[in-house]
N, C-alpha and C positions, 0 to 999 in steps of 0.2 A: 238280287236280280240275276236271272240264269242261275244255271246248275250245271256242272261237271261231275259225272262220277266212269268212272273208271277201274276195269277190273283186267288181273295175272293169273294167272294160277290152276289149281286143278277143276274147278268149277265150269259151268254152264254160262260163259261170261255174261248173254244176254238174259239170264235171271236175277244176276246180281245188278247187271245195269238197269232194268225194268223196276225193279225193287228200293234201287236207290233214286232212279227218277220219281217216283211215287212220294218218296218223304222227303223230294227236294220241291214237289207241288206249293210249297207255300213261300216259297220265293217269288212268285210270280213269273207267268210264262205263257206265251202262247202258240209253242209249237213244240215241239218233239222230235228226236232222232237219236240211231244208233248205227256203230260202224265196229263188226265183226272181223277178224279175220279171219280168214279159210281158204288159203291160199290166195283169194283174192279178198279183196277189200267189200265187204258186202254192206251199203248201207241202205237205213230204213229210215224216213224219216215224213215229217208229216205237220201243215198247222192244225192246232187242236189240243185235246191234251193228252195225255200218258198213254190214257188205256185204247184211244185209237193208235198208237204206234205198238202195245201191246197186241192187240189184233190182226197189225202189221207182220209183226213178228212170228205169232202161229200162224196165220193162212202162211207164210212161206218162211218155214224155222232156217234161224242166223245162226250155225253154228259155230262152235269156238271157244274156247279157253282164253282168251284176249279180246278185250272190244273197250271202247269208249263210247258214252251216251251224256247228251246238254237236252237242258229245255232252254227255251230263248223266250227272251224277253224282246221283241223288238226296238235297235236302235237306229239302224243305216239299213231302209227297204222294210217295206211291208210286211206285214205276218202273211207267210202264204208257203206253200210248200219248195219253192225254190230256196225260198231265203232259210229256210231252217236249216240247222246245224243236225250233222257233219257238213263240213266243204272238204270237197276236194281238188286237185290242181289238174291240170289240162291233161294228162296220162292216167289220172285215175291209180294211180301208186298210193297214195298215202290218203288219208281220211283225218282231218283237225276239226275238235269243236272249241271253243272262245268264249270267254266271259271280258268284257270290256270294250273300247272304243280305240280303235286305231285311227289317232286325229289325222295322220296324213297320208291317208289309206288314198284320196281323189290324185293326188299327183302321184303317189308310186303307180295307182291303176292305170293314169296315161300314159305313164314311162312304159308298163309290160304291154299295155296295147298296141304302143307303136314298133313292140319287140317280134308283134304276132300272138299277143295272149286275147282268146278272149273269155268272158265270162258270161255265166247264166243267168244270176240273179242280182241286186243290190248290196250286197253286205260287204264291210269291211274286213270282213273273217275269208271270203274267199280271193280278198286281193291281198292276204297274206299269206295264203296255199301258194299262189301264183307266184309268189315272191320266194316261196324256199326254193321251189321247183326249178326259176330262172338261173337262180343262185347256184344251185347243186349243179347245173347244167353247164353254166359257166366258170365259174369258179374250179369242177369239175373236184369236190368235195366229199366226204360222205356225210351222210343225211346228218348224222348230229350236227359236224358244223356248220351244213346249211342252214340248219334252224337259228342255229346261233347268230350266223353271218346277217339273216334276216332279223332275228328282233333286235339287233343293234342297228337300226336301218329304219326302225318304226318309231312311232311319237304315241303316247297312250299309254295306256292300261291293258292287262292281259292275264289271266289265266287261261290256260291252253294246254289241251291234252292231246297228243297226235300218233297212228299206229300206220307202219309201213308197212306194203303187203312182202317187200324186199327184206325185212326185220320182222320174222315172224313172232318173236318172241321178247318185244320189247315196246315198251311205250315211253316215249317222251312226254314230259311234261315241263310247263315254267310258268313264274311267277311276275307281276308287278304291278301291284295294285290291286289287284283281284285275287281274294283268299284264296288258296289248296294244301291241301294237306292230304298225307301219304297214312293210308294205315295199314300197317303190318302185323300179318301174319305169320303160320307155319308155311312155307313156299307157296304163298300168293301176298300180293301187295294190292290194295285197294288206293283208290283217288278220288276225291269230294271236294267239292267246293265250302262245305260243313262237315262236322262230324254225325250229321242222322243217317246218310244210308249207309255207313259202315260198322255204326256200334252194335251192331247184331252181331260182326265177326269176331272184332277185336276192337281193343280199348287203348290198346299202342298207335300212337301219332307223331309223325315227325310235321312239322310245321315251317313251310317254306317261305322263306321273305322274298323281299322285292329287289328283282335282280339274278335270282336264283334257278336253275332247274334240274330236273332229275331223271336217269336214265333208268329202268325200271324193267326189271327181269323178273324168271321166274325165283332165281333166285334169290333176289333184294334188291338194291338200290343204290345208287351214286348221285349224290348231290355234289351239285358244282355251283360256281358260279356263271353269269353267260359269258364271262371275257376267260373261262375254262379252270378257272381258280378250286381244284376240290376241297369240299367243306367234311366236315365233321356234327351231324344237326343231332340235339337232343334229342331223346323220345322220350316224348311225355303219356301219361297214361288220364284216360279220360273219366272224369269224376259221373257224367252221366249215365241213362241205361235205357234199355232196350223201352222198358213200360212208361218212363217221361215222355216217350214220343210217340204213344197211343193214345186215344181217341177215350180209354179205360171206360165204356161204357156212356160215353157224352157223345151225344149229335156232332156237335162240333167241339173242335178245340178251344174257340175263343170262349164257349161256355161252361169247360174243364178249366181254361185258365184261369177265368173268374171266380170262379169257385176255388180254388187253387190258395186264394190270395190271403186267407187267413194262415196256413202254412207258409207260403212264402213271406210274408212279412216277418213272424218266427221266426224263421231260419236265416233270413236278413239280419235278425238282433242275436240272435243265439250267438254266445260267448265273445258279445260287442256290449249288451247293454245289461251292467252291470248292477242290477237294481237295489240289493239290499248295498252294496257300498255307494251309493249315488254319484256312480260313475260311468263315463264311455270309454270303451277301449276300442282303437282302429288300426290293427298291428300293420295295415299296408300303408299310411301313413306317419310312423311312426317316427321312419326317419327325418323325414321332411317338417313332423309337427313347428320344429321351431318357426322355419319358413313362415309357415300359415299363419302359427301366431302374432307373429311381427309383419308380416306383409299389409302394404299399404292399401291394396286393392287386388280384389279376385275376378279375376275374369271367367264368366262360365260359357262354354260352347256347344252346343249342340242340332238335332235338327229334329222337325216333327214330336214325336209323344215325350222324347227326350228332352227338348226346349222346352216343351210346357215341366215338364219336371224342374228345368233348369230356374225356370220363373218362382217356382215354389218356394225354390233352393234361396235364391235373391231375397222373399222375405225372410225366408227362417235365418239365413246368416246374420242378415243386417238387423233385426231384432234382437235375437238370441247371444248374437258374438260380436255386434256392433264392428261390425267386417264390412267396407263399402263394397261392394258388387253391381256387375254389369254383365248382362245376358245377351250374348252373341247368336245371331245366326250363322254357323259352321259357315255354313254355301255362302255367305259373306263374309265372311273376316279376312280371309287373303285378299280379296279383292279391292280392300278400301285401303290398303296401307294400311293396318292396323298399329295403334300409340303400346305398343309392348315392348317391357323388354324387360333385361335380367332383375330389375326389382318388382313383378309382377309375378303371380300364379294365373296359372291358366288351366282351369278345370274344367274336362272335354265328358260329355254323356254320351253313353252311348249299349244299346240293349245288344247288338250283334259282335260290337269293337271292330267291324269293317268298314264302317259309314263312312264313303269314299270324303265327302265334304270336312267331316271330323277331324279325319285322319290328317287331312290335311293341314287342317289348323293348329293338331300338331307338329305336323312339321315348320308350319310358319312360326310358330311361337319357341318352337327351339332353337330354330336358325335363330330368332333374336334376342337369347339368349334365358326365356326368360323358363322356370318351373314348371313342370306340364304332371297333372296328377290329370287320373281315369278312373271313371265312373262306369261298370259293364259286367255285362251277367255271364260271357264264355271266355271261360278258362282258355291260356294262351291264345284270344283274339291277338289280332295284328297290333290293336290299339292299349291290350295290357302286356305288351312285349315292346312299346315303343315310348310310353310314358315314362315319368322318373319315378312316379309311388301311383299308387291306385288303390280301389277299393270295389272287390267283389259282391254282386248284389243277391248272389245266391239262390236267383230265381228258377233256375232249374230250364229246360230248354223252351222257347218260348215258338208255337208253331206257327198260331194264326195271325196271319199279316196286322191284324189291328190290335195293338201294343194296348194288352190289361194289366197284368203281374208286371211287367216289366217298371212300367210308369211307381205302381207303389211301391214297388222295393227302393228305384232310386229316389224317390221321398223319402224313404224309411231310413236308407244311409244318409240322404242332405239333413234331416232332423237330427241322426247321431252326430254328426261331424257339428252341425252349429251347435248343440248341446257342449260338446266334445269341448270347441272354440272359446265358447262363451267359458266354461270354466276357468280354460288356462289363461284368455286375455284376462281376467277377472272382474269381467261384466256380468256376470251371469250370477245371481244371490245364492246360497244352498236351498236355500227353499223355496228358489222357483228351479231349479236344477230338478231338486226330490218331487216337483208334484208333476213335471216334464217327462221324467224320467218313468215315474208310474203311471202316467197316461199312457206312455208310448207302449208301454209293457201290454198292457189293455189293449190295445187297439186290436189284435187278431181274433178276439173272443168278440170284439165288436165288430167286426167286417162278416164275421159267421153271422151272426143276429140278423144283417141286411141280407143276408143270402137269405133267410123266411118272407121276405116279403116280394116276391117273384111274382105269384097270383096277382098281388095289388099292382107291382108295375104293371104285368101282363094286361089289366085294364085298360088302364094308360095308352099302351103299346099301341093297342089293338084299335084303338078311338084315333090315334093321330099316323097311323102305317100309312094314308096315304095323305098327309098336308107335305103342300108344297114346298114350305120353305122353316123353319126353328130360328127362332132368339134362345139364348143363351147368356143370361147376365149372373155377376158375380162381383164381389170386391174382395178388398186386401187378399187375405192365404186363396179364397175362393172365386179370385177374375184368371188366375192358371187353370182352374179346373172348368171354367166355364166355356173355355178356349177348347180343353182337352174332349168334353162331352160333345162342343160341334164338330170337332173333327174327327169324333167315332161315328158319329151319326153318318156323316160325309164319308167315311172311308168305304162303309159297308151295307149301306142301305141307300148310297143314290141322293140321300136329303141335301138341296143345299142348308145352313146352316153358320151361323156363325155368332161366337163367341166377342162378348162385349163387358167393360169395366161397366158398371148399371151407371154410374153418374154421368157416361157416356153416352147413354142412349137420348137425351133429348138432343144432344147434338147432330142428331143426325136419322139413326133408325127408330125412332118413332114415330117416324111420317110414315114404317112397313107395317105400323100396329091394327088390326083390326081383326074384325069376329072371324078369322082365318086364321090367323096368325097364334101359333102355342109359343108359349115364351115359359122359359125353364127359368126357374130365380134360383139360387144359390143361398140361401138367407137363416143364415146359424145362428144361434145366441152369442154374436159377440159384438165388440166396440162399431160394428158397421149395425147392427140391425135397426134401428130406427131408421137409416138411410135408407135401407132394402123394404122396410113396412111404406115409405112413398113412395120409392120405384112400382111396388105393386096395386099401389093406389094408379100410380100413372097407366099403369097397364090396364087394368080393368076401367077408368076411364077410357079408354079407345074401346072398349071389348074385347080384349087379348085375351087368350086362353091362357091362365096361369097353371104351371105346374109346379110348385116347392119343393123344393129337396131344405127339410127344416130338421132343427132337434126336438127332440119329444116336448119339453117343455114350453116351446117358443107358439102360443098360443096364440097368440094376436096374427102371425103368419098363418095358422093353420085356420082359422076364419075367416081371413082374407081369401086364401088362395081355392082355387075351384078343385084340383088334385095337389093330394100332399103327398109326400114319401119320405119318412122321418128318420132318422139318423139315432142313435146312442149320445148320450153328453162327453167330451172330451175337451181336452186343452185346446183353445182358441188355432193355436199355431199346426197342432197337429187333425185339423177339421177336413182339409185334403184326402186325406188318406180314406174317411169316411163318405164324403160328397160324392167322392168320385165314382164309387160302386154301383149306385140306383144309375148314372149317365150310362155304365158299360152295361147295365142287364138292359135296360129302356133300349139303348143302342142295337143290340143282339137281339134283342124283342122285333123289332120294330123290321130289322133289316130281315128276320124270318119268315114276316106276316107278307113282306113284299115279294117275299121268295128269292134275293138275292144268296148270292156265292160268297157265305158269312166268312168260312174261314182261307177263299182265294176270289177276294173283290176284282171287277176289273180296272185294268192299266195299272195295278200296285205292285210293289213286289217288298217282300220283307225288310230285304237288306239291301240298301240302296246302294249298294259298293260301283255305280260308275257316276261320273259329274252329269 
């Protein structure tokens, strides 16, 4: 949610800023701005998206070698061109854009009111300009430790990048709760809320935690702390590259990601799943194996495409490694007093490692004492520098708001890891390990295969682009992914839709059944299909349009159902990984034909980093 980026150096600051708002687009945002120096503080800004603040910018060029630029996600006031980022404070000195929620933004805004401040628009971000300015004015300061003086003063979350027109040649920025990170060049320093708009320059990253900020020159940088503590931060170098974050020829990313997904599954198992020794190796848990294996109970946390991965997780552990498990929602687990503590693990998913609800439940579950392992595809996220062991999903950078590669790969790790489990508890036989272990190996040459049948979904697609409403049923490994298929549909095409255990539909949504209604079955050759052959008996009794997502062989579904779209044969437990593909092309199908904003849906944003 929102974007920061941030530019020093010898450059054209407003190209690097326009350039990096551009591939911070899939955050989700609906407005735009930039704030130049040049002697004075010039800023542009605007609701809409990128390329009308780009427009902005030539009809009246920003120049300067320093600027900061946000897209905003609407939290505190309307999307409208007041409330978009930059703010500035009453004198027009300095220019801040914000990523987060200052929860006690209404009572400091009464205190400056009755100070004589007053303000233009809604947002939270401009009654914290108001607050350095008071500060500075009072205090009688200079701007660093006003800044200072003021985020020690606020309740919330914050990334925050700010340029003075008095400090021509500096930018501040700080951290808490809201990702940033610094990347560094030959005398210019760059600023992102991600690393996509700066891995064109450089592939050096310092990565700023919470509590931290940094004073930023042409010539490099000083991190501190806010209570003025200076630090010492690693630089890490970024395993990504310029062409993971193109388009490489694909309409949209979510249908390069899809496609993607035979490679990234690969590269998920590559030098983990050990197949001629029928073995798994998972060196980022390695320390901690014993934990797992002896631990009485796993807690998994996560939220959105991640929680359904987490549900997947929940079967394959308690099968495979006979590991009790219970699947959390992130955005709840603090909030109930959750039963944890140091003889528990607590396994948090997560595609971005910002996911402000996650993150948090890391930190609930450490305060109580108990193990905290990470499941997450970017290098130095917040959330695999905060965990005690983790495991990389190798998925490569993931653009478009609706989570495809990400979901398989953290399947692909929760299969290794119960395989893993299942060994060392000594529940798991060799020779159901060896025929697990070459299923799994299989699976990328079988995810290619459902990539040929695009035409036949496209059929599909195109018959149901405008029904009102989808069923979605599923059981055992396949009621997670039936979950997963409504809320892609939902994400990016507008469908309501929703996801159901099938034995659960006469309790309730089978009174929505009728000659309108398409209902997606889930129905593989395994221990559930004769259940799933009179779920669709029940459906076509009402008139429901059936669609199957089946395996080749399961014939008795494939003359029931009115459309099929068939799958490869594989291991019962690893059918997820397969199911779920024909849901993401149907989905990206479907949401094309309606003409929606496939790879930046409205009211979404990638990475949900505030509460």
């Amino acid at each position: 949610m929102c974007g920061i980026v941030g530019y020093i150096g010898f450059r054209e600051a407003s190209d690097v800023i326009i350039k990096g708002l551009k591939r911070l687009e899939y955050r989700g945002y609906d407005s735009a701005g930039i704030a130049i120096l040049n002697g004075e503080v010039i800023i542009k800004k605007g609701k809409g998206k990128v390329v009308n603040l780009e427009k902005m910018v030539l009809n009246g060029p920003a120049k300067g070698t320093v600027g900061i630029g946000h897209t905003r996600w609407a939290t505190h006031g309307e999307p409208n061109d007041v409330n978009a980022h930059p703010h500035s404070d009453g004198k027009h000195d300095f220019a801040i854009v914000h990523n987060g929620i200052i929860e006690n933004y209404d009572s400091l805004k009464k205190e400056l009111i009755s100070k004589g401040h007053t303000f233009d628009g809604q947002t939270d971000t401009e009654v914290l300009a108001h607050l350095i300015e008071e500060i500075q004015k009072v205090a009688e300061v200079d701007f660093e430790t006003a800044v200072q003086l003021a985020l020690k003063q606020v309740d919330g979350t914050y990334g925050l990048a700010i340029v003075n027109k008095h400090e021509k040649d500096k930018i501040i920025v700080a951290r808490k709760g809201s990702p940033l990170l610094l990347g560094i060049g030959d005398n210019e320093v760059f600023i992102a809320s991600d690393a996509s708009p700066i891995i064109e320059y450089t592939n050096k990253v310092v990565y700023l935690d919470d509590d931290e900020m940094a004073v930023i020159t042409r010539e490099g940088y000083q991190v501190k702390t806010i209570s003025n503590i200076e630090l010492n931060k690693q630089v890490h170098e970024l395993e990504m590259n310029i062409e993971q974050i193109e388009k490489g020829g694909f309409p949209h990313f979510m249908l390069k990601e899809i496609h993607e997904q035979s490679d990234t599954i690969a590269d998920c198992m590559r030098g983990r799943l050990m197949v001629e020794e029928n073995r798994v190796v998972l060196g980022g848990i390695e320390r901690v194996l014993d934990r797992l294996v002896n631990a009485r109970r796993l807690v998994i946390a996560a939220c959105g495409t991640s929680w359904h991965a987490g549900l997947v997780g929940e079967y394959l552990l308690e099968y495979i490694a006979k590991l009790p498990v219970e699947v959390e929602y992130a955005s709840e687990f603090r909030y109930r007093q959750p039963l944890i503590d140091s003889n528990d693990i607590l396994l948090v998913i997560s595609q971005s490692g910002e996911t402000a609800d996650t993150l948090a439940a890391v930190r609930e579950a450490r305060e109580r004492g108990a193990l905290v392992i990470g499941i997450c595809n970017v290098v130095g996220s917040t959330i695999a520098r905060e965990t005690d062991a983790g495991i990389y999903t190798h998925a490569g950078p993931e653009i478009g708001v609706a989570s495809t590669k990400a979901f398989t790969a953290q399947v692909t790790v929760l299969s290794m890891m119960a395989i893993l489990l299942g060994q060392r508890r000594k529940v798991l036989g060799e020779a159901d390990a060896k025929e697990m272990i070459h299923a799994l190996h299989g699976i990328p040459a079988q995810v290619a295969s459902i990539m040929e049948k695009q035409d036949q979904i496209d059929t599909i697609s195109r018959l149901f682009a405008y029904a009102p409403n989808f069923l979605y049923l599923g059981r055992s490994y396949n009621f997670p992914v039936a979950l997963e298929g409504a809320l892609k549909l939902k994400e990016i095409s507008y469908i309501h839709a929703e996801g159901y255990p099938a034995a659960e539909m006469k309790h309730g949504p089978i009174a929505l059944i009728d000659e309108h209604m398409p209902v997606v079955v889930l129905a593989v050759t395994d221990h559930t299909n004769d259940k799933m052959i009179s779920n669709i008996e029940e459906v076509r009794a009402r008139k429901g349009r059936v669609i199957a997502i089946t395996t080749e062989n399961n014939h008795d579904v494939r003359n029931l159902a009115e459309f099929c779209i068939t799958i490869p044969e594989t291991h019962d437990v690893l059918t997820p990984l397969l199911t779920v593909i024909p849901l993401q092309i149907l989905s990206y199908q479907i949401a094309v034909y309606r003409k929606c904003h496939v790879d930046q849906p409205r009211n979404l944003a990638k990475s949900v980093t505030v509460e």
